[in-house]
DSSP file (Angstrom, degrees, kcal/mol; ACC not computed):
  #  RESIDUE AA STRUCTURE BP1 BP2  ACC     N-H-->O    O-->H-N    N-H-->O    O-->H-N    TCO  KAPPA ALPHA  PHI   PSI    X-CA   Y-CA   Z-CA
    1    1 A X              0   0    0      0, 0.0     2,-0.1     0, 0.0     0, 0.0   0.000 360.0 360.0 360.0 105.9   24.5   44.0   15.9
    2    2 A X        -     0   0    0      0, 0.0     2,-0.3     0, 0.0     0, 0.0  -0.347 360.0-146.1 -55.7 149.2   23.9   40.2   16.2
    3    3 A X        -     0   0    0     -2,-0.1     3,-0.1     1,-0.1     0, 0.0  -0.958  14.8-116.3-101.8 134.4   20.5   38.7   15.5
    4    4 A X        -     0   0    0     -2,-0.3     2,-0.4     1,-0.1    -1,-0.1  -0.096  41.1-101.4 -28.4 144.2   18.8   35.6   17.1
    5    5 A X        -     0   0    0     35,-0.0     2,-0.7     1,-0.0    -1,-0.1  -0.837  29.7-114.5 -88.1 153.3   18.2   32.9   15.1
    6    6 A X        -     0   0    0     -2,-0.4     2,-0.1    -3,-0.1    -1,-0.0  -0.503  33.6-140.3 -99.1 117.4   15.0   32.7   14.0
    7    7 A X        -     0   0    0     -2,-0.7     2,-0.6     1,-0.1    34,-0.1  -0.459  23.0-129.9 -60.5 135.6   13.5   28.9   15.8
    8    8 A X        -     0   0    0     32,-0.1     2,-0.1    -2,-0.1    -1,-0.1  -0.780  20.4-117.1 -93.0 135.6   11.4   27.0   13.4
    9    9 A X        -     0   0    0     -2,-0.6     2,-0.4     1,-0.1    -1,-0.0  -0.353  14.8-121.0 -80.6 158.1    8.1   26.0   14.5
   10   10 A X        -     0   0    0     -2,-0.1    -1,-0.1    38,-0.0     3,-0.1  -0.819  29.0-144.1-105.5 117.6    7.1   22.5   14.7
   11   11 A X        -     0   0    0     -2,-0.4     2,-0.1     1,-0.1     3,-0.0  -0.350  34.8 -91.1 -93.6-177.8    4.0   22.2   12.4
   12   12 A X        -     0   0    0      1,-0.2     2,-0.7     0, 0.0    -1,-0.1  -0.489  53.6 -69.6 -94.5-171.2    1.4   19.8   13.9
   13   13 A X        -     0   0    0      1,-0.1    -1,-0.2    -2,-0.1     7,-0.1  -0.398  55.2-117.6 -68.6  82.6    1.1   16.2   13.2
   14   14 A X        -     0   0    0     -2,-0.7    -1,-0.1     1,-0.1     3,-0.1   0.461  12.7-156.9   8.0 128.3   -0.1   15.4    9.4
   15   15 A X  S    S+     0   0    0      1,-0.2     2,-0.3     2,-0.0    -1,-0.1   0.889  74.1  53.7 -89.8 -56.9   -3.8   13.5    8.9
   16   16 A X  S >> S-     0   0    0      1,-0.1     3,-1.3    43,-0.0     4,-0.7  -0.819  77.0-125.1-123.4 144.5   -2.5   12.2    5.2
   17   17 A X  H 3> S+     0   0    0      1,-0.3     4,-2.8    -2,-0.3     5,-0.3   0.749 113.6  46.0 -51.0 -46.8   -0.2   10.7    3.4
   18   18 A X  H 3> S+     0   0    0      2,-0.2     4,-2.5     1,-0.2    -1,-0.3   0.940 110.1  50.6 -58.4 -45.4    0.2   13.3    1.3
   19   19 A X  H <> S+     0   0    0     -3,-1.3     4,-0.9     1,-0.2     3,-0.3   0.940 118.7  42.1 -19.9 -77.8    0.4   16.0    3.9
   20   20 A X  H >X S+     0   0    0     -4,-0.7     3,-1.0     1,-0.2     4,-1.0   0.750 111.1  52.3 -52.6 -54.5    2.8   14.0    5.5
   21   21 A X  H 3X S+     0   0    0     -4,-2.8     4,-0.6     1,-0.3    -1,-0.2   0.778 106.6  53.5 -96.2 -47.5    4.8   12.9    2.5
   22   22 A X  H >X S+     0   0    0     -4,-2.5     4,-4.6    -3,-0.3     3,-1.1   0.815 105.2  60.8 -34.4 -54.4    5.2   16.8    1.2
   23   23 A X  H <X S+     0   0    0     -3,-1.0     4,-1.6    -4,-0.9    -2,-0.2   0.889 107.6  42.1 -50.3 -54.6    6.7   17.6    5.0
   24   24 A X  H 3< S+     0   0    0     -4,-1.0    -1,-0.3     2,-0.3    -2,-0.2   0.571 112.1  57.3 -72.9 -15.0    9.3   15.3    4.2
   25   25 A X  H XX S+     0   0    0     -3,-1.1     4,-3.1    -4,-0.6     3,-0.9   0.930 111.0  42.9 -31.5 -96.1    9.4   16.9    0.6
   26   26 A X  H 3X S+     0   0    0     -4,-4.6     4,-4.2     1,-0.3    -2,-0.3   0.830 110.8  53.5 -47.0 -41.9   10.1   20.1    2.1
   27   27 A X  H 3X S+     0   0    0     -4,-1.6     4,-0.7     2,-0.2    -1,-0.3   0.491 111.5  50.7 -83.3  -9.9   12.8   18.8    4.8
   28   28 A X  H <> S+     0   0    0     -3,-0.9     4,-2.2    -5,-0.2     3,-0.5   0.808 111.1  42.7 -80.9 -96.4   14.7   17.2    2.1
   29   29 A X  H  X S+     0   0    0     -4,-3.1     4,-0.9     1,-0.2    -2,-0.2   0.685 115.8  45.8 -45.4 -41.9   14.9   19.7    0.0
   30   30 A X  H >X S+     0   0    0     -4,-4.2     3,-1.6    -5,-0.2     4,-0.9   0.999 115.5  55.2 -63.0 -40.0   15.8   22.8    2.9
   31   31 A X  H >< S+     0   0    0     -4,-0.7     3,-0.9    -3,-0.5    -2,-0.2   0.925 108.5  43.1 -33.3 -53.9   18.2   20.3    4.2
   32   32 A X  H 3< S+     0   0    0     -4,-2.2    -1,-0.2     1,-0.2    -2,-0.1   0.662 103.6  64.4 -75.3  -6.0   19.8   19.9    1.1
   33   33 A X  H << S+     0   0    0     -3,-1.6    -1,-0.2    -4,-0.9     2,-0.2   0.589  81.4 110.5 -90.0 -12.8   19.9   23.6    0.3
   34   34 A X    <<  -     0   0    0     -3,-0.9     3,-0.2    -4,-0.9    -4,-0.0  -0.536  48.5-164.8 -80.0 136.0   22.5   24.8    3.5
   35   35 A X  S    S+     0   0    0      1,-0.4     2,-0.2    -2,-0.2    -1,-0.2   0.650  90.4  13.3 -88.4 -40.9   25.4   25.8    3.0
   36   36 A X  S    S-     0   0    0     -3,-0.1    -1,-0.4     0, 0.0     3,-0.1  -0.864  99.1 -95.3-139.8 126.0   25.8   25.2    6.6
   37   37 A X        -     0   0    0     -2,-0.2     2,-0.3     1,-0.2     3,-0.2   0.097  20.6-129.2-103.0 141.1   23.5   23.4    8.6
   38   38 A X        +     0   0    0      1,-0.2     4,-0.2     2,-0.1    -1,-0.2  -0.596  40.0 165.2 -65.7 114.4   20.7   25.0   10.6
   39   39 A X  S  > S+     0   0    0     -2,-0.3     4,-0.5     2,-0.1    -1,-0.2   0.536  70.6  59.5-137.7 -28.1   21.6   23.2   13.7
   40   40 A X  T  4 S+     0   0    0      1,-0.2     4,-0.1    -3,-0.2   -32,-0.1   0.734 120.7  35.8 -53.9 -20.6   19.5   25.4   16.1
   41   41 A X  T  > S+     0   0    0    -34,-0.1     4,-1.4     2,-0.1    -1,-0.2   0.367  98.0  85.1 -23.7 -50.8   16.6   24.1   13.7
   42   42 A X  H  > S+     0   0    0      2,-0.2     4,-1.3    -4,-0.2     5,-0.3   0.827  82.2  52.1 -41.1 -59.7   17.9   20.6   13.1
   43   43 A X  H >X S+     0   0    0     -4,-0.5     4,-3.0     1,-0.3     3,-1.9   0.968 111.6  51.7 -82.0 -52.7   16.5   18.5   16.1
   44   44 A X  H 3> S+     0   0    0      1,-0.2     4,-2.2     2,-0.2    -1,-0.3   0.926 113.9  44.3 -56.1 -41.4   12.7   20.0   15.2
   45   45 A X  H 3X S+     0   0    0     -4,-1.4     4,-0.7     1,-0.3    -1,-0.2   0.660 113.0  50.7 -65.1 -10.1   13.1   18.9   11.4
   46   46 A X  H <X S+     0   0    0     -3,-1.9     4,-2.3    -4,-1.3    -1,-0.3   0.816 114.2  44.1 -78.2 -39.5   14.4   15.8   12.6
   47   47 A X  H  X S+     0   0    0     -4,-3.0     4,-1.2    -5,-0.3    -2,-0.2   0.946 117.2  44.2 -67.2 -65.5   11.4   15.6   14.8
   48   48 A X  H >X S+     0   0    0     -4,-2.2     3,-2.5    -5,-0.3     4,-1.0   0.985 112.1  53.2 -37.4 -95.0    9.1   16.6   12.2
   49   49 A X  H >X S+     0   0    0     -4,-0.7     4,-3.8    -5,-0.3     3,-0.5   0.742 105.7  49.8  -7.7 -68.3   10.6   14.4    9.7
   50   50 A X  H 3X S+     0   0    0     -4,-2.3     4,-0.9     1,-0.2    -1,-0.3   0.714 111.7  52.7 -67.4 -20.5   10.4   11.0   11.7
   51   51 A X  H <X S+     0   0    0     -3,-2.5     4,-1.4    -4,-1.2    -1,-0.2   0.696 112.1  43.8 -86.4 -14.4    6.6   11.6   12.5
   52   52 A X  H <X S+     0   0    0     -4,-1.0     4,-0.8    -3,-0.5    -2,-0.2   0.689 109.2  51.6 -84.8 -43.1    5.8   12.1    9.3
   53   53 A X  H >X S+     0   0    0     -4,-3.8     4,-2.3    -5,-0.3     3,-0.7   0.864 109.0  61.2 -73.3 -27.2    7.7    9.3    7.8
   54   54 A X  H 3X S+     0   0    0     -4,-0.9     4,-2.4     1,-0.3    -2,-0.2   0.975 105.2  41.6 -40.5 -63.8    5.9    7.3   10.5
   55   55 A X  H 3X S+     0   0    0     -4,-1.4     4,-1.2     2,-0.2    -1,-0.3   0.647 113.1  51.7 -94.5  22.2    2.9    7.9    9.3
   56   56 A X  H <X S+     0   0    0     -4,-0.8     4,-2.2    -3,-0.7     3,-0.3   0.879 108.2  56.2 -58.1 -65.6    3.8    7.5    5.4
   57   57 A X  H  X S+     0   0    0     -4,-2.3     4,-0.9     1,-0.3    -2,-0.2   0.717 106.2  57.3 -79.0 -35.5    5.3    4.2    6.5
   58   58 A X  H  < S+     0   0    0     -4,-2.4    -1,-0.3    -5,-0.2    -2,-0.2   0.910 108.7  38.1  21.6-108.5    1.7    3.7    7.8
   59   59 A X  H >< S+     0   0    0     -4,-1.2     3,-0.7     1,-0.3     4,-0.5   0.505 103.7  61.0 -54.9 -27.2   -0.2    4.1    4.9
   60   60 A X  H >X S+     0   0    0     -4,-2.2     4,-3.7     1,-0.2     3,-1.0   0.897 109.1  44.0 -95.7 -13.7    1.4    2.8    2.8
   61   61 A X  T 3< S+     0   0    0     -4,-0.9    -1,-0.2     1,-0.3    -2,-0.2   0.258 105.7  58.1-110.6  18.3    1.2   -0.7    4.7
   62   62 A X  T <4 S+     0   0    0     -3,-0.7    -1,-0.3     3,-0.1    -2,-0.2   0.167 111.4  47.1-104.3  14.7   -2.3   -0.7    5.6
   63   63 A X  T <> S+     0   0    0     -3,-1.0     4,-3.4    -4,-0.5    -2,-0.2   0.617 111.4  48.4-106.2 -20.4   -2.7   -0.3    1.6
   64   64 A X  H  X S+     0   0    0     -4,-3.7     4,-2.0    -5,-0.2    -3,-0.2   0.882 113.5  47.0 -74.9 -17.4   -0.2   -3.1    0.8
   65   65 A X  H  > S+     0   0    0     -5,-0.2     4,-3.5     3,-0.2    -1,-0.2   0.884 113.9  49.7 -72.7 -23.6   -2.1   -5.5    3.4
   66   66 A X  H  > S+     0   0    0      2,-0.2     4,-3.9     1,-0.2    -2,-0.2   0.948 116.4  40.6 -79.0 -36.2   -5.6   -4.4    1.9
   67   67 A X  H  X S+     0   0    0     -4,-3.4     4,-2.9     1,-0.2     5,-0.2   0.859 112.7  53.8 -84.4  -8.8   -4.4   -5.1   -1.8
   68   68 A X  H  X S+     0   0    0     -4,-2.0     4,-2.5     2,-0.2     5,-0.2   0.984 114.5  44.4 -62.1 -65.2   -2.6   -8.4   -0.5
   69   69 A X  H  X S+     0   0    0     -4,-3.5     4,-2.4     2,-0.2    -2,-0.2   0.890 115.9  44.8 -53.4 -47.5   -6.2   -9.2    1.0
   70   70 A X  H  X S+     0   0    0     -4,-3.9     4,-2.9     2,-0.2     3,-0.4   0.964 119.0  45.0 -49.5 -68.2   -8.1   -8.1   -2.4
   71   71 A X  H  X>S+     0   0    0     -4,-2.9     4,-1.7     1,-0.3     5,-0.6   0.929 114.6  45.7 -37.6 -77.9   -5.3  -10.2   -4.3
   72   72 A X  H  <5S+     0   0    0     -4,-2.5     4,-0.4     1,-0.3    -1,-0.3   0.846 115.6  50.5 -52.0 -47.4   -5.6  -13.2   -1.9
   73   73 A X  H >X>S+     0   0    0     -4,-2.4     4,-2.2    -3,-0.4     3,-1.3   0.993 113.8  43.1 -55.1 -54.7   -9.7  -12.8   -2.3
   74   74 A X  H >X5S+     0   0    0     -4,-2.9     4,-2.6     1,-0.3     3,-1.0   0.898 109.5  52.7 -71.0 -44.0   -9.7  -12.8   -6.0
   75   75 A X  H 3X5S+     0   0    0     -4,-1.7     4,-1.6    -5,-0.3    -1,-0.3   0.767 109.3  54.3 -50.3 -34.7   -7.2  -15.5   -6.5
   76   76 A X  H <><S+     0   0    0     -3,-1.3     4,-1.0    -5,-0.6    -1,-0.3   0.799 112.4  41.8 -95.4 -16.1   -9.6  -17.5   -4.1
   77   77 A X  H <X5S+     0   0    0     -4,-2.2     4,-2.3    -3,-1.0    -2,-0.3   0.692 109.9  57.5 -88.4 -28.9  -12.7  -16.8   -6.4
   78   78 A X  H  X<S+     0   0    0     -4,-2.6     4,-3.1    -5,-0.5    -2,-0.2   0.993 107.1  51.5 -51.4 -49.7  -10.6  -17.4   -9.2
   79   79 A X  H  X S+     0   0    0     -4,-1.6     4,-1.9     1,-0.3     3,-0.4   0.952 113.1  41.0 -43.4 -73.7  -10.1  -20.7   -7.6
   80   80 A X  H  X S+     0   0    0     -4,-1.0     4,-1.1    -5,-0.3    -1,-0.3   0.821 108.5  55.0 -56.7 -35.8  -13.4  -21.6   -7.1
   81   81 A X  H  X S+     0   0    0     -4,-2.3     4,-1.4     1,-0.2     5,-0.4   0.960 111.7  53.6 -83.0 -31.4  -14.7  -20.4  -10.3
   82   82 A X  H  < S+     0   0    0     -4,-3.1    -2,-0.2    -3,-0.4    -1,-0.2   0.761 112.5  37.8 -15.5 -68.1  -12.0  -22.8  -11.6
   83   83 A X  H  X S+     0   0    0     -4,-1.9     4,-2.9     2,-0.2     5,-0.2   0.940 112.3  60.2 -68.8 -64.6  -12.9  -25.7   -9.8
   84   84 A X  H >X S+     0   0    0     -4,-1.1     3,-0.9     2,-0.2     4,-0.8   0.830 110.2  43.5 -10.1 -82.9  -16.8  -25.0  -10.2
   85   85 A X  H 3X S+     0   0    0     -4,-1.4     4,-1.6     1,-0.4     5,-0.2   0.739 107.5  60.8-101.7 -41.4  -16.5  -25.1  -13.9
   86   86 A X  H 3> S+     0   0    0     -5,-0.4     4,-2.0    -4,-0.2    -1,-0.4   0.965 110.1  42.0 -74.6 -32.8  -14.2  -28.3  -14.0
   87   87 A X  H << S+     0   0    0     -4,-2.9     4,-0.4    -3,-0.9    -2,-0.3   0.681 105.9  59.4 -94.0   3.4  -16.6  -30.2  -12.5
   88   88 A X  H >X S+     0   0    0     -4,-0.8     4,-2.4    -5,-0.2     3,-0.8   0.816 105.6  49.5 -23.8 -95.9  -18.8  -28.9  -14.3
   89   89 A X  H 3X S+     0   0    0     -4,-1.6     4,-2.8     1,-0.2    -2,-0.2   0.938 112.3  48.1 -19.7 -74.1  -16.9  -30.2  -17.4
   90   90 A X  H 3X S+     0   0    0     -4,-2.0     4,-1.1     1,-0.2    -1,-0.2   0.433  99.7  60.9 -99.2  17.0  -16.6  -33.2  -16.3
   91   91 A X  H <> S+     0   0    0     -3,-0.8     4,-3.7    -4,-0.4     5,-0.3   0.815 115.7  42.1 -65.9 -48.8  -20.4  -33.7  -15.1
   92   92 A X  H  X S+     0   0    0     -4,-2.4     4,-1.9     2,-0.2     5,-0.5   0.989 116.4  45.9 -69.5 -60.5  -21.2  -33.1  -19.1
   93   93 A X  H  X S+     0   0    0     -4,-2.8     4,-4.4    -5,-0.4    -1,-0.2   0.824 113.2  46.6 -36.8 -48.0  -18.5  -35.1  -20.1
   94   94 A X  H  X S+     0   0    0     -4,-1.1     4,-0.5     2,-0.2    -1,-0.2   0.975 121.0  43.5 -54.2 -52.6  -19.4  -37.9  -17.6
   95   95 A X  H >X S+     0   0    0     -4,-3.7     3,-3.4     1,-0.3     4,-1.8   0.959 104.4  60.1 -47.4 -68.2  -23.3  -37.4  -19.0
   96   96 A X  H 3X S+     0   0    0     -4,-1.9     4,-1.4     1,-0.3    -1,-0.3   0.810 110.4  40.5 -61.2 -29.1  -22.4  -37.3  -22.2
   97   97 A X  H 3< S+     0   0    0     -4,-4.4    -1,-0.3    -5,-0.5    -2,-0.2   0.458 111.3  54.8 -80.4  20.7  -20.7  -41.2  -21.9
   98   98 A X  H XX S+     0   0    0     -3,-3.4     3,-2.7    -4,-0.5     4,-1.5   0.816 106.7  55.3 -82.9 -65.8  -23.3  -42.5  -20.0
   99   99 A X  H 3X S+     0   0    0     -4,-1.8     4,-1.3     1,-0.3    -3,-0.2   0.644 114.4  34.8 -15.2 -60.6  -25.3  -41.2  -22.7
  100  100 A X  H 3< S+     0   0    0     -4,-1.4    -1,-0.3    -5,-0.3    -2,-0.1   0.053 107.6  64.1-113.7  41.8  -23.6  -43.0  -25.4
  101  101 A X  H <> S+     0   0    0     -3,-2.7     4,-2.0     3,-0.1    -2,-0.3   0.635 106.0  46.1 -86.8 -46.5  -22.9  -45.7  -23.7
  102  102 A X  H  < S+     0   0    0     -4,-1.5    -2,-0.2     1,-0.3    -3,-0.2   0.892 107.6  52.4 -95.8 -36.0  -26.5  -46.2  -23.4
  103  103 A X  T >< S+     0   0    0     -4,-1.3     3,-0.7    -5,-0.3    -1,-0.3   0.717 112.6  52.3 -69.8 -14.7  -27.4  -45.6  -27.1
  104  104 A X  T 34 S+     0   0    0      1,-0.3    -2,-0.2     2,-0.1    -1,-0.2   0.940 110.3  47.3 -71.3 -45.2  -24.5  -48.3  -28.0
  105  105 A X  T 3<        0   0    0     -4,-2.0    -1,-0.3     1,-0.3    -2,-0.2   0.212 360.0 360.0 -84.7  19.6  -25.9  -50.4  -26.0
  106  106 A X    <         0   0    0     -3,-0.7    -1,-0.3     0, 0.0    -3,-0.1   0.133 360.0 360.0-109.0 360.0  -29.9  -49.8  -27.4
């Protein structure tokens, strides 16, 4: 008596990275667990797989662009607060010789 092979269903499309990141988890790990590869199976874990890494590959570079823009803001207040506070500096410095400049010169 033969059996069918049992089709694996194609789950739907992940919302979050983790979600997503787990799928690929899981497809690793049955992949790597055959002894002889599931090939009636294959093309949906392939399927599965690449949409998932898709949207991994996403996230994870709309969070390196946001923390490149946070990085790139703070570095540019840094800047400023930098510059601010050096001329600063050297308004008291300037004050303070004009100042005693003037008392030498009393």
């Amino acid at each position: 008596m033969s059996t069918a092979p049992t089709r694996k269903r194609k789950k739907a499309t992940p919302k979050t990275f983790k979600a997503a990141y787990d799928i690929l988890k899981t497809n690793a790990a049955e992949l790597q667990q055959q002894d002889e590869p599931d090939i009636d199976n294959l093309m949906t874990t392939v399927e599965e797989s690449i949409t998932a890494y898709r949207i991994c590959e996403t996230r994870i570079n709309a969070v390196q662009r946001a923390l490149d823009a946070a990085f790139a803001e703070e570095d540019s207040t840094d800047k400023n607060s930098v510059t601010k506070k050096d001329n600063n500096e050297l308004k008291n410095d300037a004050n303070k010789t004009t100042a005693s400049e003037d008392s030498s010169n009393s």
